[in-house]
C-alpha positions as CSV (number, residue, x, y, z in Angstrom):
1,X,11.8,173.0,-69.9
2,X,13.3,170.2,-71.7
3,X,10.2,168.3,-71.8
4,X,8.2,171.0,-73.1
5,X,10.4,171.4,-75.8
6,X,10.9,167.8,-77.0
7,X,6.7,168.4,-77.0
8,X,6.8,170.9,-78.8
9,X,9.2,169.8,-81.2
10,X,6.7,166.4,-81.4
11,X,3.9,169.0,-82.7
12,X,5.8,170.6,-85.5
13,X,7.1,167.8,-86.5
14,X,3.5,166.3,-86.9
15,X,1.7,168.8,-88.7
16,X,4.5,169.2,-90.9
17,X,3.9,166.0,-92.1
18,X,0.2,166.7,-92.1
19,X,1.1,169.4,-94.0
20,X,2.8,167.3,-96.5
21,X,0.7,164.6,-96.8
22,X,-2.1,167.3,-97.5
23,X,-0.1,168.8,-100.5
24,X,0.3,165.4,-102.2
25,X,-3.0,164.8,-102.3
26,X,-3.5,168.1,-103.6
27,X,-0.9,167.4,-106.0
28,X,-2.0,164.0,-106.9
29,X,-6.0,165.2,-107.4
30,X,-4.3,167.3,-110.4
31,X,-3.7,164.0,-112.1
32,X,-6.8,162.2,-110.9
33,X,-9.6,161.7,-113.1
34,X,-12.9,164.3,-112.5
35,X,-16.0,162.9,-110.7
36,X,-18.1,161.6,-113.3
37,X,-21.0,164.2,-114.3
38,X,-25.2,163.1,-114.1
39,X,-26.0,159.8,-115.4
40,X,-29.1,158.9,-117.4
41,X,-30.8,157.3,-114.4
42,X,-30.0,160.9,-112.4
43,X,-31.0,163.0,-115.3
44,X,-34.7,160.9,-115.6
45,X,-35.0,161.1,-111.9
46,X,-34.5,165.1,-112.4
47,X,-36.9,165.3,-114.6
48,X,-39.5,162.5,-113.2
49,X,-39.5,165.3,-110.3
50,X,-39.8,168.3,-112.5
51,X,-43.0,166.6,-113.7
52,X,-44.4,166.1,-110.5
53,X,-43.7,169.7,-108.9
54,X,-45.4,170.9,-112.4
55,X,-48.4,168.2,-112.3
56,X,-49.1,169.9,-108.1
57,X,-48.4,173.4,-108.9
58,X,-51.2,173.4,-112.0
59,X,-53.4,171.3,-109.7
60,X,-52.9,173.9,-106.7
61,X,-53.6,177.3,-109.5
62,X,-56.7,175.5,-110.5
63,X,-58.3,175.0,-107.0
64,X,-56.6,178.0,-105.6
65,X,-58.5,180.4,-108.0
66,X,-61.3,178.7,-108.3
67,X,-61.8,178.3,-104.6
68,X,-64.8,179.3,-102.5
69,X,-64.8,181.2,-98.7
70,X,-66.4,178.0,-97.3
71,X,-63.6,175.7,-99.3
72,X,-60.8,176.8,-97.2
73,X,-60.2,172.6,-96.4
74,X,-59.3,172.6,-99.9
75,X,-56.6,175.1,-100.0
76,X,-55.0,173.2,-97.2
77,X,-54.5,170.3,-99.3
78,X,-51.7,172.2,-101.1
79,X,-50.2,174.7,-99.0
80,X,-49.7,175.1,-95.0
81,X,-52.6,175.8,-92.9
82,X,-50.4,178.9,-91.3
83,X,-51.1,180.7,-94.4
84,X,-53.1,183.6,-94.3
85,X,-55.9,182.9,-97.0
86,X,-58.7,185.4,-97.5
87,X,-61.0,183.8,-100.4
88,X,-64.0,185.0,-102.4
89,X,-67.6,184.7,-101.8
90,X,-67.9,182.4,-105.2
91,X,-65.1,181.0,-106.7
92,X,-64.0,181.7,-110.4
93,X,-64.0,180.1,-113.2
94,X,-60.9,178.7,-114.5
95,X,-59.5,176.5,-117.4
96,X,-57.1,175.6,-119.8
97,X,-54.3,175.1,-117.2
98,X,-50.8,174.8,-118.9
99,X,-46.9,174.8,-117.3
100,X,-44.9,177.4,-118.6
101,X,-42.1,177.4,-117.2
102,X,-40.3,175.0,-114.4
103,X,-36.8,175.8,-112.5
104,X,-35.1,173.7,-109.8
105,X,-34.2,176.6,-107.2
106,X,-32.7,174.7,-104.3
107,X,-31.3,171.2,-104.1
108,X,-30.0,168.5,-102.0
109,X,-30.0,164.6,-101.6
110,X,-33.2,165.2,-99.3
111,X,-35.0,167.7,-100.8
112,X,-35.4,169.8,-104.0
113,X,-37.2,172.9,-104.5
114,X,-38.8,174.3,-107.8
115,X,-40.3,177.2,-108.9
116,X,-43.3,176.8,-111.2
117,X,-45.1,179.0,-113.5
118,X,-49.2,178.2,-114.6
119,X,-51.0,179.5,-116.7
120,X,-54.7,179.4,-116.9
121,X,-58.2,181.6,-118.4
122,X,-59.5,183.0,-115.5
123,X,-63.6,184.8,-115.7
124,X,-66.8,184.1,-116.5
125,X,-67.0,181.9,-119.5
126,X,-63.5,180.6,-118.8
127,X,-64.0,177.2,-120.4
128,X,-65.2,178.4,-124.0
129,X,-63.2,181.6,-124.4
130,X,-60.4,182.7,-126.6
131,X,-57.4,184.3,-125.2
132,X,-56.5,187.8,-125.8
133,X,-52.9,188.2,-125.9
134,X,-50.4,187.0,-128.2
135,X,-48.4,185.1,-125.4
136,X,-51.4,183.1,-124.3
137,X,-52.0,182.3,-127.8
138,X,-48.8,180.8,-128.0
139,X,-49.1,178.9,-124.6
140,X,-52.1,177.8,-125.7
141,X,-50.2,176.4,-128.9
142,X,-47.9,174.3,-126.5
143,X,-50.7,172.7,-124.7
144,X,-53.4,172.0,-127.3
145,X,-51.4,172.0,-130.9
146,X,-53.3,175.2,-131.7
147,X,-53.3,178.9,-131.7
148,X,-55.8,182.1,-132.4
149,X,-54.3,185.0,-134.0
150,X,-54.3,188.4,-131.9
151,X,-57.2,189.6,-133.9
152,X,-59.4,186.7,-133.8
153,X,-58.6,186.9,-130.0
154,X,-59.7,190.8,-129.2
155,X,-62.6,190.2,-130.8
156,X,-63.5,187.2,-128.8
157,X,-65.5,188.4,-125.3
158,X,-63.8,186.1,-122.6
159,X,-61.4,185.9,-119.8
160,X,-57.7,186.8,-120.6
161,X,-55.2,184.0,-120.1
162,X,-53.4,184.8,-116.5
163,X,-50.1,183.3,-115.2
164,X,-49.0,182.2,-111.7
165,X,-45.8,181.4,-110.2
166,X,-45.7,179.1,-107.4
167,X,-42.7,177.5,-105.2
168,X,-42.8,173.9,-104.7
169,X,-40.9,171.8,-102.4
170,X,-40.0,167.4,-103.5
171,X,-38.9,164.8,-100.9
172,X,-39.0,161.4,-101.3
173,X,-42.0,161.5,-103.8
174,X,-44.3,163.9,-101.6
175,X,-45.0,167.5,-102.8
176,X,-45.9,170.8,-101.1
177,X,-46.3,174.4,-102.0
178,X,-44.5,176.5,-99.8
179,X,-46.3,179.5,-100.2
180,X,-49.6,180.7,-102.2
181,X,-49.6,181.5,-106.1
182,X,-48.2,184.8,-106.7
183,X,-49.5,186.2,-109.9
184,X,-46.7,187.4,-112.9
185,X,-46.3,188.6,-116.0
186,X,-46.8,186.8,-119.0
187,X,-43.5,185.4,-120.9
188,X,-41.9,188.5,-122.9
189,X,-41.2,188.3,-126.8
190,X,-38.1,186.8,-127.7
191,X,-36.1,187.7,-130.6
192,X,-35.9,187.1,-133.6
193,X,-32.9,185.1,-135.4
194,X,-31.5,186.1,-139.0
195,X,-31.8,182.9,-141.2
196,X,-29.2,182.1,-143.5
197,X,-31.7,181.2,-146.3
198,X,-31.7,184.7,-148.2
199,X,-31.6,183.3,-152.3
200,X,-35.4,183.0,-153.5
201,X,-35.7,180.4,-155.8
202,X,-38.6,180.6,-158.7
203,X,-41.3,177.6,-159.0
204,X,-39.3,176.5,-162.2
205,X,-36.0,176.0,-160.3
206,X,-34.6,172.4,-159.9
207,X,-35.3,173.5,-156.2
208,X,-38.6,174.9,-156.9
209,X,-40.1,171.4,-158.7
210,X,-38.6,169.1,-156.5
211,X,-39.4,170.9,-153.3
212,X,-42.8,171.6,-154.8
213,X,-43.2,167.8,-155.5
214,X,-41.9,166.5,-152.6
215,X,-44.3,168.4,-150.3
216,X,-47.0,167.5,-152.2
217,X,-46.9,163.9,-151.8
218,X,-46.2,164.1,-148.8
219,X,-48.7,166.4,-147.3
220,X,-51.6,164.9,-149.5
221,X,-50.6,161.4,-150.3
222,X,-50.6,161.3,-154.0
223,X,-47.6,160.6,-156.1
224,X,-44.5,158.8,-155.3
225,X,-42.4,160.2,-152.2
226,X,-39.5,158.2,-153.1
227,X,-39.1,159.7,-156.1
228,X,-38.2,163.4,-154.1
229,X,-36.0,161.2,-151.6
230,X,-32.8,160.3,-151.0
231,X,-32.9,156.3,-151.0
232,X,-33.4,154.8,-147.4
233,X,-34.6,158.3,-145.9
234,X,-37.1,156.7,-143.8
235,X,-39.5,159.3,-144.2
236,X,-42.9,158.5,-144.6
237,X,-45.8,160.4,-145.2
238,X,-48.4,161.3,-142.2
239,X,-51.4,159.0,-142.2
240,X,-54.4,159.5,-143.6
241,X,-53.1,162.9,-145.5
242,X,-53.9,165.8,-143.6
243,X,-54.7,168.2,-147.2
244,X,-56.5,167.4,-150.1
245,X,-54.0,169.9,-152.2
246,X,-50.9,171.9,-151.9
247,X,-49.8,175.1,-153.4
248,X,-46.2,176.1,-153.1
249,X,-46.2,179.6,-151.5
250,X,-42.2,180.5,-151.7
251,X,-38.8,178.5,-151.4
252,X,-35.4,180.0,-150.5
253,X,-32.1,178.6,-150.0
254,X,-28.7,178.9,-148.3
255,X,-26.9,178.1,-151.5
256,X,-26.9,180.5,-155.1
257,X,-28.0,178.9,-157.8
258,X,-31.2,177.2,-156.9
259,X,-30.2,174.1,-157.9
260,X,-28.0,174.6,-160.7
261,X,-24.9,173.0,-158.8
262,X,-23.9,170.3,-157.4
263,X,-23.2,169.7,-153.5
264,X,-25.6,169.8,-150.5
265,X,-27.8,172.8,-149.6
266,X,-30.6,174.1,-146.8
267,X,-34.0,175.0,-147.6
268,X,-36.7,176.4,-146.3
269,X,-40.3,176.0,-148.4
270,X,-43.8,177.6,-147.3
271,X,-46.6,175.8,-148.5
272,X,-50.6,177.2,-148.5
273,X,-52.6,173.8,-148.8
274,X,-56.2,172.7,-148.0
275,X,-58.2,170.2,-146.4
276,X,-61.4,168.9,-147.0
277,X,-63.0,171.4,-145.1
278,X,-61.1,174.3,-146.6
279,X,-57.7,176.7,-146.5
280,X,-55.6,175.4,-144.1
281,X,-53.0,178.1,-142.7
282,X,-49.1,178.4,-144.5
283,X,-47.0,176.0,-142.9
284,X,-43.3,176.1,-143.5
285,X,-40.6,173.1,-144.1
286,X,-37.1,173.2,-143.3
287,X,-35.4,170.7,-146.0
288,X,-31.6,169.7,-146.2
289,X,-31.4,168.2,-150.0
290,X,-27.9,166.8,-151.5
291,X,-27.3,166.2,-155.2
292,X,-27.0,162.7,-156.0
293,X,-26.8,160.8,-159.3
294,X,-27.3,163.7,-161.4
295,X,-30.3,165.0,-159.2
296,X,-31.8,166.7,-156.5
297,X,-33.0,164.8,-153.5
298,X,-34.4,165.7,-150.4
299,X,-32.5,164.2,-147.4
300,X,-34.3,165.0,-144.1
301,X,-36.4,167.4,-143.2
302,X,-35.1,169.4,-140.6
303,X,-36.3,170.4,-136.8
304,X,-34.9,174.1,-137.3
305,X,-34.7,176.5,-140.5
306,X,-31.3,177.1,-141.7
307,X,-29.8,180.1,-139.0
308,X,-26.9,182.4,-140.4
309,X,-23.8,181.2,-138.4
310,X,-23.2,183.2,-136.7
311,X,-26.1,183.6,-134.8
312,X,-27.1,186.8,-135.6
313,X,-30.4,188.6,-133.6
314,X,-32.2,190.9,-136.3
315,X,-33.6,194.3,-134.8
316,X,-36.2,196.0,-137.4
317,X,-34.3,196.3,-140.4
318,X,-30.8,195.6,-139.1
319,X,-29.0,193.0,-137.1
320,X,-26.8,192.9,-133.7
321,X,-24.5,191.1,-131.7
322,X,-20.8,190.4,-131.8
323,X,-20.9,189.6,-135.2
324,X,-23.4,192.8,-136.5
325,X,-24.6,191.7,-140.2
326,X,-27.3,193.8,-142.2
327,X,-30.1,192.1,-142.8
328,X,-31.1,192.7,-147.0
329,X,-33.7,194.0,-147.2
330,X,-34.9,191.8,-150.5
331,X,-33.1,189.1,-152.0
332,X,-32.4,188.2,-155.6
333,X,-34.6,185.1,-157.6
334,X,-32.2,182.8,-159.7
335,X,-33.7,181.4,-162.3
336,X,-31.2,178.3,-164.1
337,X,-31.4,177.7,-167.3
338,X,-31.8,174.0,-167.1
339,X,-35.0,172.1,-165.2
340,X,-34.8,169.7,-162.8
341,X,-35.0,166.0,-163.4
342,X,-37.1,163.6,-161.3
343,X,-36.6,160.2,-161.6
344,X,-39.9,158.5,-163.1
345,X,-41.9,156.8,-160.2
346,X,-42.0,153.3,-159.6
347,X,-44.1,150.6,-161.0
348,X,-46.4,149.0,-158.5
């Protein structure tokens, strides 16, 4: 009995100290410093994979759908030969393949797993066609620079633009589709964000001529861009000039005045200009200008117009979300009584 005391006494005593030694490293994690998050060589090796699951998905769409009965060798390329493929007498036509949309599902240090969405035109004159929805007009934009408006599109005969999702499995470089395509709905619309430029600003505003002047030069290559620049800017005009001309459709700012102050303020211009071979659609340009040495410059132009901050989602005429603003519903031109001044260009 004795012994089998003085053994148990040996076994408390043991994990009590297991106990304790547990709670200080508990106690000293608290004060440790955190793991270290993804690295620059992780996050390209992320997305170095991403690529590659996208590049085999739009491959596997392609010949999938356009796949013959006798090509079933072909299909097996992609996916397991388990699979129960039934495929058409005479394959389809298909083109214009585009990634949509890529997600990493499942992932360890052996394997990764993503889940890609393709879309493609899919009928009889796929390769000439025009799409017919809004959405594939704008996955077309991300693909090829360019988009068809929805009315040009319905009245284009031609294959609609039809999406896939497939599931892709990445280890050590090698690739393989875990399953076939499963058809799914396009992308929905998104919404739309209140922007915080809401003070129209007339063509004879201080922001109107130098906006006006500044896009001019730059979009056609005539005049002096410097003089519409803040010095240094680094911004340089695209090469050769896309437009011939320029006119300045409408310019609106985050700031009252138009101009007739000092400080730093947000616009956003639309200009309708024309290339040699005609009307060009309105393109719009995001401009952050700053007053400087008794005149207005522009400093940058921006990647994103100027959003109302909050970030406010308009619905129709009104707005929602935690912070509900009304959206005007027109906004007041201010017309200054003195005009801008642009310094004189430079001699060459």
């Amino acid at each position: 009995m004795a012994a089998r005391r003085r053994r148990d006494n040996v076994l408390v005593a043991v994990l009590a100290v297991l106990a304790v030694l547990g709670g200080g490293r508990t106690i000293l994690g608290w004060f440790s410093t955190p793991p270290p998050g993804p690295s620059d060589d992780t996050t390209t090796k992320i997305v170095g994979r991403s690529q590659l699951a996208e590049s085999f998905a739009r491959d596997f769409v392609v010949t999938y759908l356009s796949a013959s009965a006798n090509q079933q060798d072909k299909i097996a390329e992609y996916v397991s030969s388990g699979q129960q493929v039934t495929l058409p007498s005479t394959g389809r036509q298909v083109s214009d393949p585009a990634v949509v949309f890529a997600e990493r599902e499942v992932s360890n240090p052996q394997l990764e797993v993503w889940s890609v969405t393709i879309s493609a035109k899919v009928g009889k004159g796929a390769g000439t066609a025009v799409g017919t929805s809004s959405s594939a007009a704008a996955s077309t934009a991300s693909s090829s620079g360019t988009t068809t408006s929805a009315s040009n599109a319905s009245a284009t005969a031609g294959p609609g633009r039809q999406y896939y999702r497939v599931a892709v499995s990445v280890a050590a470089g090698r690739v393989r589709a875990l399953s076939l395509p499963a058809a799914v709905d396009a992308p929905g619309r998104g919404s739309d964000l209140a922007l915080a430029n809401q003070n129209s600003c007339s063509p004879d505003t201080p922001f109107g001529q130098v906006v006006s002047g500044f896009l001019t030069a730059y979009l056609t290559g005539s005049g002096d861009l410097s003089r519409y620049t803040v010095p240094n800017s680094g911004m340089v005009a695209p090469a050769p000039a896309p437009f011939v001309s320029v006119e300045t459709a409408t310019v609106s700012t985050d700031t009252t005045g138009c101009g007739t102050g000092g400080g730093t303020a947000r616009v956003l211009a639309t200009v309708n200009p024309k290339a040699t071979d005609g009307a060009s659609p309105t393109l719009a340009y995001p401009l952050t200008m700053i007053f400087s040495a008794g005149q207005w410059q522009v400093q940058r132009i921006d990647p994103l117009p100027p959003l109302r901050n909050p970030l406010t989602v308009v619905v129709g005429d009104a707005t929602q979300g935690p912070q509900v603003q009304s959206t005007p519903s027109s906004v007041a031109t201010t017309s200054p009584s003195s005009a801008v001044q642009v310094p004189p260009a430079k001699q060459n």
